[in-house]
C-alpha positions in Angstrom: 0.4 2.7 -9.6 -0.1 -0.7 -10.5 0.5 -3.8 -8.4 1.0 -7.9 -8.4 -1.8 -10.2 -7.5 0.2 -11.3 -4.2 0.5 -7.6 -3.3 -3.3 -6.8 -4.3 -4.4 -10.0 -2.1 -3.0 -8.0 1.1 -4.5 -4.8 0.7 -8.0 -6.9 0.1 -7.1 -9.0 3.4 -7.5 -12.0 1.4 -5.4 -15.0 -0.6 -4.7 -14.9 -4.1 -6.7 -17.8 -4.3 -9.7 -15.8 -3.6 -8.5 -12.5 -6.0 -8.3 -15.2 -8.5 -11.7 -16.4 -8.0 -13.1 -12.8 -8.3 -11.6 -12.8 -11.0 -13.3 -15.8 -13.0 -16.4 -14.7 -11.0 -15.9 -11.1 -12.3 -16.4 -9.9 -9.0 -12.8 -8.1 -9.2 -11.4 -7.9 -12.1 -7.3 -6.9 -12.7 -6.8 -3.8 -14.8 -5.3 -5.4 -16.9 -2.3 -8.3 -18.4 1.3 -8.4 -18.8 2.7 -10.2 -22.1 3.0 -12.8 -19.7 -0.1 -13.2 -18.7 0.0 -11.8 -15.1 -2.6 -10.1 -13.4 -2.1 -5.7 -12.3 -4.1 -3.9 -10.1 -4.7 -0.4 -9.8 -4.1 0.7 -5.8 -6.7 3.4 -6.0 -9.3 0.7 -7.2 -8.6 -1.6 -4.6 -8.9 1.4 -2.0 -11.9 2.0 -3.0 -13.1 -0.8 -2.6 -12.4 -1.8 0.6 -13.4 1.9 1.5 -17.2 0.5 0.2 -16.8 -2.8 2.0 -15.9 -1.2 5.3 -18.7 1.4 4.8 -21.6 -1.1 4.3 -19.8 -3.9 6.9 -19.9 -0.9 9.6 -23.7 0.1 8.9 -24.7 -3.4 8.8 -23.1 -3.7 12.3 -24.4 -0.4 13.4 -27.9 -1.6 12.0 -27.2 -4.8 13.9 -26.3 -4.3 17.6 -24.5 -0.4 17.2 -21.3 -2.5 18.4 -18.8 -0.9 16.0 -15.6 -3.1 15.9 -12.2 -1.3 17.6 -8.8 -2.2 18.3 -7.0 -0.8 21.3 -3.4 0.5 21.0 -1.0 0.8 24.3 2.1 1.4 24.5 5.1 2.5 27.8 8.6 3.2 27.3 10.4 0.6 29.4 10.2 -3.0 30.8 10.2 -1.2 34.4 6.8 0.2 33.1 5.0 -3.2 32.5 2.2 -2.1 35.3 1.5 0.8 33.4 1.3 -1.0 30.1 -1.2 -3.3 32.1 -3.4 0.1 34.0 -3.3 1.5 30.5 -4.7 -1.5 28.9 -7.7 -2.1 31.4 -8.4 2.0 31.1 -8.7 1.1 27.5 -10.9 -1.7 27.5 -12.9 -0.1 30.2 -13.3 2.9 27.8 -14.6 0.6 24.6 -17.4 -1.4 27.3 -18.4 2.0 28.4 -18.9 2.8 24.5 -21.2 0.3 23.5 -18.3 -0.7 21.4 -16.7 -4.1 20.3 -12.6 -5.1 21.4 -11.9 -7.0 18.6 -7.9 -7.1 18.7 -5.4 -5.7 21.3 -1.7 -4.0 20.4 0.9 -2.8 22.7 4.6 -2.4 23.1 7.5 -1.4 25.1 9.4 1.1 23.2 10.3 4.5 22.7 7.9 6.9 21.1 10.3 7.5 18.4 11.2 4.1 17.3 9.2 3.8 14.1 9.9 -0.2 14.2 7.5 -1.3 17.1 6.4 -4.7 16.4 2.9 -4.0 18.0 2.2 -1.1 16.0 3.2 -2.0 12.3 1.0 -5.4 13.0 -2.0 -2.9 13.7 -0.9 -1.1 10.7 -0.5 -4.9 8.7 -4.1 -6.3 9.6 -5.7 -3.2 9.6 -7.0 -3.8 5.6 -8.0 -7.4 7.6 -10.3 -6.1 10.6 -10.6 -3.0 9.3 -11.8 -1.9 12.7 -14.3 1.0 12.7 -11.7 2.9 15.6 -8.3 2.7 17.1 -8.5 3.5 20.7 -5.2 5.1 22.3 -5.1 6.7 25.5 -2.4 9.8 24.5 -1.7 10.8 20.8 2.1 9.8 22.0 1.0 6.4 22.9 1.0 5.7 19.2 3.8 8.1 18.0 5.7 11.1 18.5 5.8 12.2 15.1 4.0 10.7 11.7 0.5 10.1 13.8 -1.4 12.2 10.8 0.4 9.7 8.6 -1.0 6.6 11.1 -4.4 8.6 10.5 -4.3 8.9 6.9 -3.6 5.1 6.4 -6.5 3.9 9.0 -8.8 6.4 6.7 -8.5 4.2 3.4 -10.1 1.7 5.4 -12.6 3.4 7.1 -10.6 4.0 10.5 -10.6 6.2 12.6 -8.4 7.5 15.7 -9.9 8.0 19.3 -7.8 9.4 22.3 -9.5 9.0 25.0 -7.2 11.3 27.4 -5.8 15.3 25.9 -2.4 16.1 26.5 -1.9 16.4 29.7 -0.9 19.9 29.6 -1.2 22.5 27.0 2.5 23.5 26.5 3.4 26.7 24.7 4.4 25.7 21.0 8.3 26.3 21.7 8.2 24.0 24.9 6.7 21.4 22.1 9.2 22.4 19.8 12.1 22.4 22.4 10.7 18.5 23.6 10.8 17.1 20.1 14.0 18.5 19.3 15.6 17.0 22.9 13.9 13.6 22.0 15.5 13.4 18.5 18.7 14.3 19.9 18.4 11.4 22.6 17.2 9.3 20.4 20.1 9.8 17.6 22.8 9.8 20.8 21.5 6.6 22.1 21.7 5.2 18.3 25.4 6.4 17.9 26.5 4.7 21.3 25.2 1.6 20.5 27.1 1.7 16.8 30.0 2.5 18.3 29.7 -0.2 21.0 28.8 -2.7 18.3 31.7 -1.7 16.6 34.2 -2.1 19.4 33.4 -5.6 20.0 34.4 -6.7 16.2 
């Protein structure tokens, strides 16, 4: 798959004023040229090569200090949770001193597990070609998401990112409890999305 300049100049986590100068400076160069002129990038090269940056930007670090650059993720359900949000945070940050490791960005939200929109959460995923932090440090698997987590996995990979959990489950539930709970919290989920349509509607 082949991409625009703009769109290249994300995945980089730099302007297309500097993709442009690699260019000249052969540092980076497009794939190839539309008629037109504009420049195309192939994804998997630019993968790659953030993959080697990351690589020799973490062992420099290691080499450095061993402080290997994290984010922390936390997340609760509800305003009424802000305290937790707050407890959750410090246990993180508490966990990355204790770790030898460097807090280099924070995320949270309030929101449900399920909600695939958190603002927080697709920043993280936005900057993460930017920081391209060594870790992302969540307390619970759930913290982050319900469902898709190997999918939040697989993208922190392609830049050298990995996820820790500092807490397991807090119970290992028989697979049809697990099955039963995700069922029950896509059918809440899809209720609670259906009332507010039909609210919505009944005010036009």
């Amino acid at each position: 798959m082949f991409i625009s300049i703009s769109k290249a100049a994300r995945i980089m986590g730099v302007s297309a004023t500097t993709m442009r100068r690699w260019d000249k400076e052969k540092k980076l160069l497009p794939t190839f040229r539309t008629r037109g002129g504009h420049k195309q990038y192939k994804i998997t090269t630019l993968l790659k090569e953030t993959k080697q940056t990351t690589k020799k930007r973490n062992n420099r670090q290691t080499n450095d200090d061993n402080r290997l650059p994290v984010v922390i993720y936390s997340r609760v359900s509800s305003s009424k949770q802000r305290k937790d949000l707050q407890r959750q945070e410090e246990h993180l940050e508490s966990f990355v001193e204790k770790q030898h490791w460097q807090l280099v960005k924070k995320y949270q939200d309030i929101g449900s597990r399920l909600n695939d929109q958190r603002k927080g959460l697709l920043k993280m995923i936005r900057e993460l070609p930017v920081i391209q932090p060594a870790k992302i440090v969540c307390s619970y698997p759930d913290r982050l998401a319900r469902f898709g987590l190997q999918l939040i996995a697989t993208i922190g990979s392609l830049f050298g990112t990995e996820i820790v959990i500092t807490h397991q489950q807090r119970s290992q539930k028989k697979l049809n409890e697990q099955l039963v709970e995700d069922v029950l919290a896509v059918i809440t989920s899809f209720a609670g999305k259906r009332h507010r349509s039909r609210r919505g509607k009944q005010k036009t």
